[in-house]
C-alpha positions, 0 to 999 in steps of 0.5 A: 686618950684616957679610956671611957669607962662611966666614970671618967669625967664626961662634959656635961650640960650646964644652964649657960649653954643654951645660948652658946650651944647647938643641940642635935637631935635624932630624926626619931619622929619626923612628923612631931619633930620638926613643931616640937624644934620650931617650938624650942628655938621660940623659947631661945634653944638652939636645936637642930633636927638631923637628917642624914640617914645614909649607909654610912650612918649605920657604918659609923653607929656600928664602929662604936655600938655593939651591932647585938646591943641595940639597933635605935641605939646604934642609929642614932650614935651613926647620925650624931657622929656622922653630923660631927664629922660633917664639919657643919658644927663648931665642936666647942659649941655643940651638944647632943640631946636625947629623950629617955623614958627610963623604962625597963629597956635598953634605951634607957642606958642609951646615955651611958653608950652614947657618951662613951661612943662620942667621947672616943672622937669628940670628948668636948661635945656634952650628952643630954638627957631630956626625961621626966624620970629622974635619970642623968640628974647631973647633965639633962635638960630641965624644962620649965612646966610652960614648955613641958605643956606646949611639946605636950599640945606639939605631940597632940598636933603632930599626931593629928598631921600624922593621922591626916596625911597619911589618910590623904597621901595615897589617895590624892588626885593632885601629885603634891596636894597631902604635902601642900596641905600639911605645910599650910598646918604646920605654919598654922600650927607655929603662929598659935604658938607664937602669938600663945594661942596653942592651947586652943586645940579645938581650932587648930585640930579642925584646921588641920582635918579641913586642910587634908578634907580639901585635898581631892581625893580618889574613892580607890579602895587600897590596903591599909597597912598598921605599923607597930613595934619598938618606938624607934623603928617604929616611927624613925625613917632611918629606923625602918628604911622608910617605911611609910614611903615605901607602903605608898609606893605599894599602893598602901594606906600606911596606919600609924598610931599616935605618938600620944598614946606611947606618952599616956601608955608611960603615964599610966604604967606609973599609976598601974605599978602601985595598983599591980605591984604596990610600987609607990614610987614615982607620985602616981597621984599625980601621974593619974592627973596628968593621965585624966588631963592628956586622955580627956584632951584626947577623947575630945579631939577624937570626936572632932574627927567623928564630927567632921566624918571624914578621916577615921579617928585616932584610937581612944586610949582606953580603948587600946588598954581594953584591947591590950587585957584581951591579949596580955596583962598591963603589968607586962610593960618592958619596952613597949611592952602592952602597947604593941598588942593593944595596938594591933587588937585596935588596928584589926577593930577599925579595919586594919587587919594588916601589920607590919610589927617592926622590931630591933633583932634581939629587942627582948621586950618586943619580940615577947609582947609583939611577936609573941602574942601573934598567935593569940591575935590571930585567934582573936582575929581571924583576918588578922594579918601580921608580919614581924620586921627586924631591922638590924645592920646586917639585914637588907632592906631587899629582905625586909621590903620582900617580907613585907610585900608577901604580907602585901600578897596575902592581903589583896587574896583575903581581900578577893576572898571577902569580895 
């Protein structure tokens, strides 16, 4: 077989496909995954949400991707060449799609190591870019602007049931009551984009925190723990051993910020290079609309939660861009650069002092903006309490879970010690 070496002609996404082909998609985001996939398959997308998230996924991602290049990356190879090799999929028919945000990280190259790692057993199956920066013009997926707008509402959703559930799970009375209660959301959710009525925000977001206000909950005061860091691992159960999971299990109120606030962070760090490096590419103009439109929506959304009283709201993003100047510059944008201290600023305002920082080993941009500046929250925040998780192939998930539950430790002594 002819070696890949990026020049090789590679099978690339043409148009036609959508209606003969299956794509697969990497379980990154659980939550706002399985809308944005029902959303998809209504505009005639063939698309699939993989869940395999065995061993053996890791075993596959490590024989094609370098175990030092990237964990995410190194993932999410595993899970598609796994599902390959599953024999559940006609190879003459189905595609793999991935999400870029064209940032300065390693992700964005995820396409070239992809393709390379797939065209070494399965040469046939085409890769896709989903991305709004321009890269990979010649195999992505071009999205017409009434699709762009509807996965924009799925994001605001997705992170509603996100916020709720997990304000809700660990404390319900009822085993199953949380699960019960997000289902009803998401079929709710699905109707008002069948019938066209998904812009109407206002309603579907006060379903959603009436279903979760329903759920009989116990007054148990528990820890809540934030999760941070690298977008992938962050969110992706696979990434992150189950994370969340594992938090309820440890009594654990699990604080994860909103997927929105990564998407308004990538906006607006558009509109910040003309501002801070006179970079004028790119039409922040319009990136500055788009801004003021998604954070406006935002705001009002948070102040249904206040309204309502009974779940703590979503972070407003200009507040975590307040946050963020506290603790580092909004030039530094590598990765997730700002975000990651802006977030753990915020979580230790509003009562959430304890975070786990998850990270890639060796993810350059994470280990500077996440736990480089540690010390400095500490300082900011006396009763901050942070430990940085690196996931890798090699580490165990004993090792990370024991890290985690020393955190754990030191917040219910700081807990006694306020009491």
């Amino acid at each position: 077989m002819e070696t890949f070496d990026y020049t090789t002609p590679y099978p690339r996404w043409e148009e036609g496909m959508k209606s003969t082909h299956k794509i697969l998609v990497p379980d990154m985001l659980p939550w706002h995954f399985s809308i944005i996939s029902e959303i998809m398959k209504m505009e005639g997308y063939d698309v699939e949400v993989l869940k395999n998230d065995s061993r053996q996924v890791i075993d596959e991602g490590l024989k094609h991707v370098h175990n030092d290049t990237c964990f995410p990356c190194l993932c999410v190879v595993g899970q598609y060449i796994d599902a390959l090799k599953s024999g559940k999929y006609d190879l003459n028919k189905t595609a793999l799609l991935i999400t870029q945000s064209g940032g300065g990280c390693r992700a964005s190259n995820y396409v070239s190591l992809i393709r390379k790692a797939i065209y070494a057993e399965f040469p046939q199956v085409p890769v896709v870019s989903l991305n709004f920066s321009g890269l990979e013009k010649s195999s992505s997926l071009k999205l017409p602007f009434s699709l762009v707008l509807k996965l924009a509402f799925a994001i605001f959703y997705g992170d509603s049931l996100m916020w709720c559930y997990n304000q809700t799970k660990p404390y319900e009375k009822v085993a199953g009551q949380a699960d019960a209660a997000r289902d009803d959301c998401v079929k709710f959710i699905l109707e008002a984009f069948g019938r066209g009525g998904y812009r109407n925000y206002k309603k579907i977001n006060g379903r959603i925190i009436s279903a979760f206000a329903a759920v009989q909950r116990s007054s148990a005061e528990k820890i809540r723990v934030g999760i941070v860091g690298e977008i992938y691992v962050k969110y992706a159960r696979l990434g992150n051993n189950h994370l969340e999971e594992f938090l309820v299990k440890e009594g654990c109120e699990p604080v994860v910020p909103a997927l929105m606030d990564f998407v308004l962070y990538c906006i607006i760090n558009v509109v910040n290079d003309k501002k801070l490096y006179g970079i004028k590419s790119g039409h922040p103009h319009i990136f500055a609309f788009v801004y003021r439109l998604l954070h406006g929506i935002q705001k009002k959304i948070i102040k249904q939660f206040v309204r309502e009283g009974t779940f703590t709201p979503i972070h407003d993003f200009s507040h975590l861009r307040a946050c963020a100047d506290k603790v580092i510059n909004q030039g530094v944008k590598m990765g997730e650069g700002w975000l990651i201290p802006a977030e753990m600023a915020a979580l230790a305002e509003t009562g959430v002092p304890n975070i786990v920082c998850a990270q890639p080993f060796g993810c350059l941009p994470n280990h500077i903006a996440g736990k480089g500046v540690i010390r400095t929250l500490k300082k900011l925040y006396a009763d901050e309490n942070i430990v940085a998780v690196d996931y890798d192939p090699s580490a165990t998930k004993v090792n990370q879970e024991n890290r985690i539950k020393l955190m754990l430790a030191s917040a219910a002594e700081n807990k006694k010690g306020r009491g």
